[in-house]
Residue, then its C-alpha position, 0 to 999 in steps of 0.5 A: x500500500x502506497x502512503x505518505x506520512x508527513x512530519x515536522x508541523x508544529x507551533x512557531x512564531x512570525x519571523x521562524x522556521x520549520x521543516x516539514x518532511x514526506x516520506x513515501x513507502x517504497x520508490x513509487x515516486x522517485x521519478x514523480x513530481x512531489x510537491x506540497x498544498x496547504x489549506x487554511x481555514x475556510x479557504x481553498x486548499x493551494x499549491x505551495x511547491x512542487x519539485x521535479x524528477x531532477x530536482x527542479x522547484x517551482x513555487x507560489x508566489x507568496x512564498x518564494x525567497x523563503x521557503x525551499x522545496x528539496x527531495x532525496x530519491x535514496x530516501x524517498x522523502x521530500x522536504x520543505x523548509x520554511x524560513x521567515x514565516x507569517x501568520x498567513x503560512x498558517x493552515x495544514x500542509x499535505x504533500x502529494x506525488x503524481x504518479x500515472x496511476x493518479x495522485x497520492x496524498x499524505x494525511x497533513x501536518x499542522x503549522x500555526x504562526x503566531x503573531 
């Protein structure tokens, strides 16, 4: 059974860092875009980041020059580091990998900037 187990949320205040990390069960995924989405309260959910196969970011505005997607094929695990955070970071994060079977999706991890 494929999963993918977020880590790493938590409580921070505005102006800190956290490091979220995704590891998925077994290689299904090494040669898939993985990225990140993050919902907020009554709000739709968004696409934070993705990174390629290669390794090549991409990222949503509000966040470039703060946060960094990363992935490690041995491990099967992305990460995503996120520095300068805001009170507007907050909600729950959930990573994905897309494979041509569909879309697999992690179960959240909760991150809470306080003002």
């Amino acid at each position: 059974q494929v999963q993918l187990v977020e880590s790493g949320g938590g409580l921070v205040q505005a102006g800190g860092s956290l490091r979220l990390s995704c590891a998925a069960s077994g290689s299904i995924f090494s040669n898939s875009v993985m990225g990140w989405y993050r919902q907020a309260p009554a709000k739709h959910r968004e696409l934070v980041a993705h990174i390629t196969s290669g390794g090549w970011p991409n990222y949503v505005d509000s966040v470039k020059g703060r946060f960094t997607i990363s992935r490690d094929n041995v491990k099967n695990t992305i990460y995503l580091q996120m520095n300068s955070l805001k009170p507007e970071d907050t909600g729950v994060y959930y990573c994905y990998g897309a494979v041509s079977g569909g879309v697999y999706w992690g179960q959240g991890t909760q991150v809470t900037v306080s003002s």
